[in-house]
Biopython code that builds the backbone (N, CA, C, O; Angstrom):
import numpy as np
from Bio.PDB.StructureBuilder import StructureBuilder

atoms = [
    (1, "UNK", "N", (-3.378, 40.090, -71.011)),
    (1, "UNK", "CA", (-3.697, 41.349, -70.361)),
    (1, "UNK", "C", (-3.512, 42.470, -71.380)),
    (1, "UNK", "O", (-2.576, 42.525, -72.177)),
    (2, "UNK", "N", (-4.575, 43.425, -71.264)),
    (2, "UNK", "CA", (-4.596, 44.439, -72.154)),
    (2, "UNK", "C", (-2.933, 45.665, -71.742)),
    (2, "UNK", "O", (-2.784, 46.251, -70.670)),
    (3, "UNK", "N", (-1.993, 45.726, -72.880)),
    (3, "UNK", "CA", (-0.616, 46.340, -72.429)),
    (3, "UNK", "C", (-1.325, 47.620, -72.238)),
    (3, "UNK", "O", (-0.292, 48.289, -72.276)),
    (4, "UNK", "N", (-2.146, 48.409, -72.082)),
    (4, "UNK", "CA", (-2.527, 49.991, -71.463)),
    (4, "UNK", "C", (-2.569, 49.347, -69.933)),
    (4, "UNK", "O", (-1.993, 50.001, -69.064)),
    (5, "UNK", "N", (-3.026, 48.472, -69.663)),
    (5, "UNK", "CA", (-3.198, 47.717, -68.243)),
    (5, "UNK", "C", (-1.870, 47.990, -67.274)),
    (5, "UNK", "O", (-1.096, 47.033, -67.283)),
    (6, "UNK", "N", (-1.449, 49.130, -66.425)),
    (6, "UNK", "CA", (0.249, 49.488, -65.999)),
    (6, "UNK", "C", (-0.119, 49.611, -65.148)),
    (6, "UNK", "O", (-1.331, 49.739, -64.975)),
    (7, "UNK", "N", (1.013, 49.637, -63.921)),
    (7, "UNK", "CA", (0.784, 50.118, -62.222)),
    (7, "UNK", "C", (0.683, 51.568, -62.211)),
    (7, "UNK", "O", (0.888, 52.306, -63.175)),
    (8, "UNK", "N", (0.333, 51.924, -60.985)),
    (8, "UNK", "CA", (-0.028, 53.290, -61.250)),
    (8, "UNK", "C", (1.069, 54.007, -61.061)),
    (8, "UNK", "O", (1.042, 55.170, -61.464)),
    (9, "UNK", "N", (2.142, 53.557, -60.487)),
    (9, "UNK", "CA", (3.390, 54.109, -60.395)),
    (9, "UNK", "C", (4.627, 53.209, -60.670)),
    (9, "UNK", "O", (4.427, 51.998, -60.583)),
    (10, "UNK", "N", (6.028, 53.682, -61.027)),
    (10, "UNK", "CA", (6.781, 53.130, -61.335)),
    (10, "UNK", "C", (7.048, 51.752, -60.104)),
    (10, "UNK", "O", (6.883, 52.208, -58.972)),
    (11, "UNK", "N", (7.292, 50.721, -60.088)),
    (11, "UNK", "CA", (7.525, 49.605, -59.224)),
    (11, "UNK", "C", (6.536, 49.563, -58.091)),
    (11, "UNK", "O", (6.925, 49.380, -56.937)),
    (12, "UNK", "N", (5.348, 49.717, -58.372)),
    (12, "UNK", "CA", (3.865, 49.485, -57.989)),
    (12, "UNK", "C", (3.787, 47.876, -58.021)),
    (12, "UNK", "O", (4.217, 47.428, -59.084)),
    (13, "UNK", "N", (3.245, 46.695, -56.912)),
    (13, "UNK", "CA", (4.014, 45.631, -56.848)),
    (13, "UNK", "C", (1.821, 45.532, -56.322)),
    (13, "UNK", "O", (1.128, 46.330, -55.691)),
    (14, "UNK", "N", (1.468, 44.160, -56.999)),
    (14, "UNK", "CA", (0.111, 43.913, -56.434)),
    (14, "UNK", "C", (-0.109, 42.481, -56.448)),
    (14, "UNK", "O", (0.173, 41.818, -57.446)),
    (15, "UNK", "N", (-0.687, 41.868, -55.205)),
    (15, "UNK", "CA", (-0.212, 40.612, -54.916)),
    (15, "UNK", "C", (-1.477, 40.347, -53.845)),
    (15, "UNK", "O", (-2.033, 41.137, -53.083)),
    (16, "UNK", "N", (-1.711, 38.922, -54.090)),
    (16, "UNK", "CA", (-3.268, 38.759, -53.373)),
    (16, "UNK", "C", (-4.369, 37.805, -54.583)),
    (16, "UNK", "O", (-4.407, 37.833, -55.813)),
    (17, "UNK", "N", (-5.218, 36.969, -53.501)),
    (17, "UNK", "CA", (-6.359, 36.398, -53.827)),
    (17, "UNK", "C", (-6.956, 37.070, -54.935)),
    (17, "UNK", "O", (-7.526, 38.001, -54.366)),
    (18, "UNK", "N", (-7.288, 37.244, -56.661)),
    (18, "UNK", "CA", (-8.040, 37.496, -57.393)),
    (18, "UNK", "C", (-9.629, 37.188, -57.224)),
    (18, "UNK", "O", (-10.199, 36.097, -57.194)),
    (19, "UNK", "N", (-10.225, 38.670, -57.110)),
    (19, "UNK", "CA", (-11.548, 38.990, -57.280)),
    (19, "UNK", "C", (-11.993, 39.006, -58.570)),
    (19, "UNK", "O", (-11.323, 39.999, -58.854)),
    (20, "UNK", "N", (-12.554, 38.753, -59.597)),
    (20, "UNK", "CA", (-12.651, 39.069, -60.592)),
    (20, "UNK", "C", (-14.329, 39.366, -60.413)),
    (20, "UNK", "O", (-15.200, 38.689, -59.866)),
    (21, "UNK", "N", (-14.411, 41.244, -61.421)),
    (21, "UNK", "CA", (-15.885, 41.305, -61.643)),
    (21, "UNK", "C", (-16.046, 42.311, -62.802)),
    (21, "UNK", "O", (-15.352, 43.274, -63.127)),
    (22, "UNK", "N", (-17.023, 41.862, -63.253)),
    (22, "UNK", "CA", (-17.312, 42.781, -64.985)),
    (22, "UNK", "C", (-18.038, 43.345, -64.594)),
    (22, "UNK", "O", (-18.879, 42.845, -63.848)),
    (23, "UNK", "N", (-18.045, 44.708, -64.937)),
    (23, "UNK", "CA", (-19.199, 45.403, -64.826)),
    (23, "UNK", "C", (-19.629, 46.022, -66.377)),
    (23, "UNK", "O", (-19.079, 45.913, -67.473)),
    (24, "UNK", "N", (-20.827, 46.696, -65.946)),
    (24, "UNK", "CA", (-21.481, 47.141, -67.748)),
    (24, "UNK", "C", (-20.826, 48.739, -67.669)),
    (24, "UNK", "O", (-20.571, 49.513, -66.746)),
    (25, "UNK", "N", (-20.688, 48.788, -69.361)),
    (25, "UNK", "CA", (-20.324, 50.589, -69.340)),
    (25, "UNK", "C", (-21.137, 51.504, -68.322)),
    (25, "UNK", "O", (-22.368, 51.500, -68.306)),
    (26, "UNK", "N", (-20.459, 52.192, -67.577)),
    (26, "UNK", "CA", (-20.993, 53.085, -66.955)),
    (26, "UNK", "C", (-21.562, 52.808, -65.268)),
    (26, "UNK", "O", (-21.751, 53.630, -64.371)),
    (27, "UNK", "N", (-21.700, 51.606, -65.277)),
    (27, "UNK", "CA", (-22.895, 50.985, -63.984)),
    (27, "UNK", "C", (-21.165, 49.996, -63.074)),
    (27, "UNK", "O", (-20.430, 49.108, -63.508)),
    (28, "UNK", "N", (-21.178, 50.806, -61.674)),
    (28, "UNK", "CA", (-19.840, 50.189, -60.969)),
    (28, "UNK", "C", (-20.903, 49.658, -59.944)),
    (28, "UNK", "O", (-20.455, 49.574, -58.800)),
    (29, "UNK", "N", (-22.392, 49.228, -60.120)),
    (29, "UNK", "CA", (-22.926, 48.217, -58.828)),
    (29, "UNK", "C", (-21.947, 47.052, -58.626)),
    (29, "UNK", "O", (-21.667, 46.832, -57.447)),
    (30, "UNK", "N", (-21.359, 46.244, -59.566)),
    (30, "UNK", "CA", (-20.762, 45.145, -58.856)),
    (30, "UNK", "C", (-19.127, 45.488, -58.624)),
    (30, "UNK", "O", (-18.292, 44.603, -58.438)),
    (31, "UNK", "N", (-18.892, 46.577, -58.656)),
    (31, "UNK", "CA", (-17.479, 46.700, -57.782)),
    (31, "UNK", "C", (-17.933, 46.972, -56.674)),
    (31, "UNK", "O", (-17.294, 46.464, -55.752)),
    (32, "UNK", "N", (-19.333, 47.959, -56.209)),
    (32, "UNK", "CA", (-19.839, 47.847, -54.506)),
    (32, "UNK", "C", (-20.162, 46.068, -53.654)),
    (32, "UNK", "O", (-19.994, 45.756, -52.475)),
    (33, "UNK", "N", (-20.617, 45.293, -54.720)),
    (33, "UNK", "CA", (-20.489, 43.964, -54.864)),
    (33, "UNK", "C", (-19.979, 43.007, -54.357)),
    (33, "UNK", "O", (-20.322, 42.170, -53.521)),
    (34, "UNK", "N", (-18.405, 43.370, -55.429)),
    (34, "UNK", "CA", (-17.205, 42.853, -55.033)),
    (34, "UNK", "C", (-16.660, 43.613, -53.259)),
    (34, "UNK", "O", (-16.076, 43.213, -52.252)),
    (35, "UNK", "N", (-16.980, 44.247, -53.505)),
    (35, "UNK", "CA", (-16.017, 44.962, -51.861)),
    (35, "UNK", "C", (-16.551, 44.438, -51.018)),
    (35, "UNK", "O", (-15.843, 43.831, -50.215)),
    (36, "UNK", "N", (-17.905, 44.438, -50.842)),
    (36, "UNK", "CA", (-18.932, 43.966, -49.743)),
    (36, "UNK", "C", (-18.224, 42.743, -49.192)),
    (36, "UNK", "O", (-17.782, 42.620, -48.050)),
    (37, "UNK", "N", (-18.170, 41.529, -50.544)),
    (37, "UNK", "CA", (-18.187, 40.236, -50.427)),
    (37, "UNK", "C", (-16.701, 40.127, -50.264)),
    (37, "UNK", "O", (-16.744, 39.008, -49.753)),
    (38, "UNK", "N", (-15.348, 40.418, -50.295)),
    (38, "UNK", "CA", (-13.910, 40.464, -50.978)),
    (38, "UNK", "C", (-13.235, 39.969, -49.373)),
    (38, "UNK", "O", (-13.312, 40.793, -48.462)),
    (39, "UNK", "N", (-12.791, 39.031, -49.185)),
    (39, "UNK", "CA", (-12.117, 38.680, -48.100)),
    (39, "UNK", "C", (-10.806, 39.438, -48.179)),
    (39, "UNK", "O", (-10.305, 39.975, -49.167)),
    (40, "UNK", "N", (-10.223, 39.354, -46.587)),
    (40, "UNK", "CA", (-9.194, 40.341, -46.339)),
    (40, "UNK", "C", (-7.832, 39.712, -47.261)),
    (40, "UNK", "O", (-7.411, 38.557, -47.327)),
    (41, "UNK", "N", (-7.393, 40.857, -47.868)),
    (41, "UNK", "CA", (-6.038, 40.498, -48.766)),
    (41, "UNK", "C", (-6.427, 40.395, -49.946)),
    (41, "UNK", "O", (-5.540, 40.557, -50.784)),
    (42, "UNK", "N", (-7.799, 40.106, -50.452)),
    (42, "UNK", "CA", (-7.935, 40.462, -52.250)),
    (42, "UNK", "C", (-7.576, 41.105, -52.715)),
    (42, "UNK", "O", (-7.118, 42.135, -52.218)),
    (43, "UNK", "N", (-7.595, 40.844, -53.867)),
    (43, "UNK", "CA", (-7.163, 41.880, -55.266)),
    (43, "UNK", "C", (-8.217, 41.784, -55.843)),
    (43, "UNK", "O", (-8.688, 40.649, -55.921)),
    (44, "UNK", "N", (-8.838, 42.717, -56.345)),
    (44, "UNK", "CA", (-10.187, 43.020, -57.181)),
    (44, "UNK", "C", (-9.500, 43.444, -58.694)),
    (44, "UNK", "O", (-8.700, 44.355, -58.907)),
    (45, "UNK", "N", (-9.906, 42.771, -59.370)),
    (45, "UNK", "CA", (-9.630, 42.605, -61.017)),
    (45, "UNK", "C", (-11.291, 42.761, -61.991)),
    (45, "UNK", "O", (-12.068, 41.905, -62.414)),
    (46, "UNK", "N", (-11.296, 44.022, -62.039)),
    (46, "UNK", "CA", (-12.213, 44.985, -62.793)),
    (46, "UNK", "C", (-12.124, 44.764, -64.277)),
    (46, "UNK", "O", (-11.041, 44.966, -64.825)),
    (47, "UNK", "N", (-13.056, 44.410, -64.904)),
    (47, "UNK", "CA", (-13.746, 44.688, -66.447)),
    (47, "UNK", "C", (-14.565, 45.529, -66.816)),
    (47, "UNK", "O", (-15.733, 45.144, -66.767)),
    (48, "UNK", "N", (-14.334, 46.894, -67.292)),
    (48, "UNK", "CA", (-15.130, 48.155, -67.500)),
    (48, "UNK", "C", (-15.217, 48.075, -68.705)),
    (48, "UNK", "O", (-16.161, 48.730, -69.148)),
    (49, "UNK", "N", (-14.556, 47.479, -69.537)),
    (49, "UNK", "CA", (-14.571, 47.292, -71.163)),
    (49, "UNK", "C", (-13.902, 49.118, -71.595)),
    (49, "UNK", "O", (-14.382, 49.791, -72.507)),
    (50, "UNK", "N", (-13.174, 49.412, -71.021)),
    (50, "UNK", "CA", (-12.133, 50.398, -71.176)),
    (50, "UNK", "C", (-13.236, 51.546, -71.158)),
    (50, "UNK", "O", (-13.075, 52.355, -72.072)),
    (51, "UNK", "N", (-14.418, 51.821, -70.251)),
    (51, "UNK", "CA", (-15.201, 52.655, -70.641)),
    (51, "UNK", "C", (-14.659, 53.677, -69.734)),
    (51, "UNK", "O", (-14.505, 53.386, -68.548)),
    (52, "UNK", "N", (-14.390, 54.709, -70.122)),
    (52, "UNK", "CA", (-13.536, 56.018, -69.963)),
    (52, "UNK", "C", (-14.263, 57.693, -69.541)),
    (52, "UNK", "O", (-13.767, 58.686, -69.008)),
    (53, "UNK", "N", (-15.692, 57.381, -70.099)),
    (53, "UNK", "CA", (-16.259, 58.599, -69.473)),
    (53, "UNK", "C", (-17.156, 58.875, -68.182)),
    (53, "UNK", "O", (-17.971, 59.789, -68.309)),
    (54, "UNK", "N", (-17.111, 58.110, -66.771)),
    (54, "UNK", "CA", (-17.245, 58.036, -66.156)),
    (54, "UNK", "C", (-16.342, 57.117, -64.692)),
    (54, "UNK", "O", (-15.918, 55.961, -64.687)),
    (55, "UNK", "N", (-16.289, 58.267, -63.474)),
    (55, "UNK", "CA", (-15.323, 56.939, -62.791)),
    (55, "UNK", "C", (-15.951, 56.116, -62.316)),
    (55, "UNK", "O", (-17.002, 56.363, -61.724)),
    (56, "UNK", "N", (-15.546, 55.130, -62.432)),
    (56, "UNK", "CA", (-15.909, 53.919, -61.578)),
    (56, "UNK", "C", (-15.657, 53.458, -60.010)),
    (56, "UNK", "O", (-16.169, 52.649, -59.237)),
    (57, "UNK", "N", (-14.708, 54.313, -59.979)),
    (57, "UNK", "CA", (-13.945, 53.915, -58.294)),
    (57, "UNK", "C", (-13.748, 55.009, -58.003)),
    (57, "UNK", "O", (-13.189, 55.812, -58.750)),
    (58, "UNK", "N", (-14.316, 55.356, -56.449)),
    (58, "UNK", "CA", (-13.934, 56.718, -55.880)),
    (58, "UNK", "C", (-13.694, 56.674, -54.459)),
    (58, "UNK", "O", (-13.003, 55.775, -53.979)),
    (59, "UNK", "N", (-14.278, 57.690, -53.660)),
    (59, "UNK", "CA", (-13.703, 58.173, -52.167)),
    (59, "UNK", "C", (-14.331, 57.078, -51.647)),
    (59, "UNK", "O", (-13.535, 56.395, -51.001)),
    (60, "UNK", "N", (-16.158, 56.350, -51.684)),
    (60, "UNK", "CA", (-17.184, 55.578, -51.318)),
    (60, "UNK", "C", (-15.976, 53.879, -51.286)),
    (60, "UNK", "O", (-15.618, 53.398, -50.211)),
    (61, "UNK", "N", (-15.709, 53.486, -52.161)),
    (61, "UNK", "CA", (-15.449, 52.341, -52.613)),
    (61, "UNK", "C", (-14.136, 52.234, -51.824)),
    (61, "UNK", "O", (-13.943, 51.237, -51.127)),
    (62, "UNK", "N", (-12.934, 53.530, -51.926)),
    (62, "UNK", "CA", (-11.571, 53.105, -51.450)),
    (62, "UNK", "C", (-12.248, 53.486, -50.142)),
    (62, "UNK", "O", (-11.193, 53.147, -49.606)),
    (63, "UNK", "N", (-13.152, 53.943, -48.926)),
    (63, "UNK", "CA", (-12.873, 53.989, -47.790)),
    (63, "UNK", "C", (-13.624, 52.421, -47.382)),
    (63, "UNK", "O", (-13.160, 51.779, -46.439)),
    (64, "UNK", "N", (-14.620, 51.977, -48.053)),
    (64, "UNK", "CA", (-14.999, 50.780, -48.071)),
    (64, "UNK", "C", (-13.841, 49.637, -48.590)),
    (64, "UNK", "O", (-13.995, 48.692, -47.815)),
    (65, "UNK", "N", (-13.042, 49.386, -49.295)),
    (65, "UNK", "CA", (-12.518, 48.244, -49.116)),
    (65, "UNK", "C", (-10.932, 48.590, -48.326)),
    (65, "UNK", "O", (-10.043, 47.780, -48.063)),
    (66, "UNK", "N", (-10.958, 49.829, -48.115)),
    (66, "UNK", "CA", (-9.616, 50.057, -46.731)),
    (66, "UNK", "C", (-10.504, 49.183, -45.517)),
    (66, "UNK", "O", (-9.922, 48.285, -44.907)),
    (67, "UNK", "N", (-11.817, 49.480, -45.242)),
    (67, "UNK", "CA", (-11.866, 48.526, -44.145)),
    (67, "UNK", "C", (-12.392, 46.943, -44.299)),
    (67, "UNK", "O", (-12.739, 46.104, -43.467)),
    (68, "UNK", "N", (-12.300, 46.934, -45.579)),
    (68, "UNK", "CA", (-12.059, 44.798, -45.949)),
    (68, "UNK", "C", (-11.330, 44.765, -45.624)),
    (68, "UNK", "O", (-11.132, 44.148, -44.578)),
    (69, "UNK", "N", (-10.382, 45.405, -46.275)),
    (69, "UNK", "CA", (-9.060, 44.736, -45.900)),
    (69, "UNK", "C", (-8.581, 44.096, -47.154)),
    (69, "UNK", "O", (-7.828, 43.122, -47.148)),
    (70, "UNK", "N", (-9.185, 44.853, -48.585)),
    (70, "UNK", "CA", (-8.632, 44.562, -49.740)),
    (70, "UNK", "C", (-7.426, 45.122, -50.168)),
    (70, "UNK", "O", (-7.201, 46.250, -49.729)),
    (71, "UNK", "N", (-6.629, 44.652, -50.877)),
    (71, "UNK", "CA", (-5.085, 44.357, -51.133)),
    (71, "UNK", "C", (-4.862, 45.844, -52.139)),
    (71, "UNK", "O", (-4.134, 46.834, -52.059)),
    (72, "UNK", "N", (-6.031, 45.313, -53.189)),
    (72, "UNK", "CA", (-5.660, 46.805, -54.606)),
    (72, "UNK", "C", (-6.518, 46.187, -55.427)),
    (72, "UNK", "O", (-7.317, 45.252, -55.362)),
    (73, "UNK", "N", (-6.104, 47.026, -56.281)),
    (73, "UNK", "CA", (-7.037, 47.205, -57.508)),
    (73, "UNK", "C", (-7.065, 47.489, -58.851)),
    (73, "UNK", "O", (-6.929, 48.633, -59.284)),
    (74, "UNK", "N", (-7.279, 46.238, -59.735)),
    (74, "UNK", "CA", (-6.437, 46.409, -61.115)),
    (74, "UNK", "C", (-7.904, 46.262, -62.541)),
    (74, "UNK", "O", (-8.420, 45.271, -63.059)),
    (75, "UNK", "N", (-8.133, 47.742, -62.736)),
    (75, "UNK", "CA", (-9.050, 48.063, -63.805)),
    (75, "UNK", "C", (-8.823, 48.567, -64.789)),
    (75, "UNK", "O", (-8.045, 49.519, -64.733)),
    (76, "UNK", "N", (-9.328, 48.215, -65.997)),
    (76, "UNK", "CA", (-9.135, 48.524, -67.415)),
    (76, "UNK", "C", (-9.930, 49.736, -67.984)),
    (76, "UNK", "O", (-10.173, 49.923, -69.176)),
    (77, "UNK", "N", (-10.407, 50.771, -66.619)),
    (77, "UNK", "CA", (-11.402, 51.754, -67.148)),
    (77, "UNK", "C", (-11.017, 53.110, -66.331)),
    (77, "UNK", "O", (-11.651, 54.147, -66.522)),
]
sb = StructureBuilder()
sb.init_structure("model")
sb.init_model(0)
sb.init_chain("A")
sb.init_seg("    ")
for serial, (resi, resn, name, xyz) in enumerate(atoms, 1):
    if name == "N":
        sb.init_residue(resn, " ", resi, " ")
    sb.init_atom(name, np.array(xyz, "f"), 0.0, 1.0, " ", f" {name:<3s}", serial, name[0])
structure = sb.get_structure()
């Protein structure tokens, strides 16, 4: 795991079924993807290739996988 890879807060604890999905610089279609498809209690494990000038995850995506019923969310971008 890449060590910039940290919880977002001190004793931030993430636990659950691994989603894993790559997406290309800039383009988050398969994190809408992943949520669609993500059974209740996943963890979605994101590959952005550390691309930094655009977000990838926003208001659309967290009110969509609050009602999967996905666990969290651990991205490198």
């Amino acid at each position: 795991v890449d060590p910039t890879i940290r919880p977002a807060w001190p004793g931030a604890k993430l636990c659950g079924l691994v989603m894993t999905v790559d997406c290309p610089p800039g383009d988050n279609l398969m994190l809408h993807q992943a949520v669609a498809q993500a059974p209740e209690g996943a963890v979605l494990v994101a590959a952005l290739g550390s691309y930094m000038l655009k977000g990838a995850w926003g208001e659309i995506l967290t009110v969509a996988a609050q009602q999967r019923g996905v666990a969290g969310l651990a991205v490198d971008g």
